[in-house]
N, C-alpha and C positions, 0 to 999 in steps of 0.2 A: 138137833133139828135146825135146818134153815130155814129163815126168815126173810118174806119179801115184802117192795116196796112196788107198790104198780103205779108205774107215772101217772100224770093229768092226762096223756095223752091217748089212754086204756080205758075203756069204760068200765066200772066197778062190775060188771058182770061179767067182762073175764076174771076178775078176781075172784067171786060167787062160782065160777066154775073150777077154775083151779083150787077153790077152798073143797068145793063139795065133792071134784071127781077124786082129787088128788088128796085130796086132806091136807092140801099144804097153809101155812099161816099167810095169810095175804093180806097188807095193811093198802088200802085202793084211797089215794088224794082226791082223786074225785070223789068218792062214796064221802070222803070226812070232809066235804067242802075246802078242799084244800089247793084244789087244781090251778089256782093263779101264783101258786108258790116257781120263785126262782129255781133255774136250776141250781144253783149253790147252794142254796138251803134245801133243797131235795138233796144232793149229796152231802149237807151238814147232817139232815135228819137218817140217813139209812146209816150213817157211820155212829151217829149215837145211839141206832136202836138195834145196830149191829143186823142190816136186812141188804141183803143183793134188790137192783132194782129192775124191773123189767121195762122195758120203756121201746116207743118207735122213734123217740128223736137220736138220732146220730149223734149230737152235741156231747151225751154222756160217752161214746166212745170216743171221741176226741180228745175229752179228759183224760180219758183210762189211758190213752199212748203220752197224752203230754205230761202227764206226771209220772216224774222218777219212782217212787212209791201209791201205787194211789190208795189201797188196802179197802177195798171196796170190788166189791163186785158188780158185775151188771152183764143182764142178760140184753141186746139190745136185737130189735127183730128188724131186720132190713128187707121191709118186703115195698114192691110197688103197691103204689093204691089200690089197683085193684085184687088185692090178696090183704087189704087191710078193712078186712071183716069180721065182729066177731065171730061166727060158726071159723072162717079160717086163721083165724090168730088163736084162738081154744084149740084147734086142730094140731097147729104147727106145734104150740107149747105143751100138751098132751104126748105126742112123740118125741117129744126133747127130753120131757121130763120120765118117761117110763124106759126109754132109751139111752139116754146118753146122760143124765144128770148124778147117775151115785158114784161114773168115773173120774167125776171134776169134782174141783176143788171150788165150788159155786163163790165162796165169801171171797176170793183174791184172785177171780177171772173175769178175764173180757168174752163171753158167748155171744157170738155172731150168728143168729139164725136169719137164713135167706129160702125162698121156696126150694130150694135144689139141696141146699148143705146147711153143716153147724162147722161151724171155726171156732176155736177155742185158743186165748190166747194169756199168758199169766204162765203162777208157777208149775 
């Protein structure tokens, strides 16, 4: 079973919905007062508890191309502001996840979701 990390930048109730629609394990920074964490130590903590991260900052996909190995996963949602709501960010991830998530390889991919597509990039 995959494990996620929902950035600072997600409010713990998309987590709360992706826990409750999806059943999936959702550990939300905000919800744990965590949300002034760097991002290095956000990808120091998903590599220790072994969780893909879901997040809207770009930053983590930046990483995932500049590192030669990154062994980390991250879902990253590149929507404009205004498609960066939760009813539509539950929405997008909802269709990702009953769609397109049991043919990737979630723990050592880069998933690019945008209102239009998912890009998917890794092994």
């Amino acid at each position: 079973m995959t494990l996620y990390l929902l950035d600072a930048n997600l409010s713990p109730k998309v987590g709360r919905f992706l826990t409750r629609q999806l059943r999936l394990d959702v550990f939300s920074l905000q919800g744990q007062h965590l949300g002034q964490m760097p991002d290095h130590e956000v990808i120091r903590m998903a590599r220790s508890t072994r969780r893909v991260i879901i997040t809207l900052d770009g930053d983590f996909a930046e990483f995932f191309h500049r590192t030669e190995r990154p062994e980390i996963g991250i879902i990253y949602l590149d929507l404009p502001n205004t498609s960066r709501t939760i009813p539509e960010i539950n929405r997008l991830l909802e269709l990702f996840f009953r769609l397109h998530a049991e043919q990737i390889d979630l723990e050592h991919s880069l998933v690019t979701i945008t209102d239009r597509e998912v890009r998917i990039e890794g092994p």
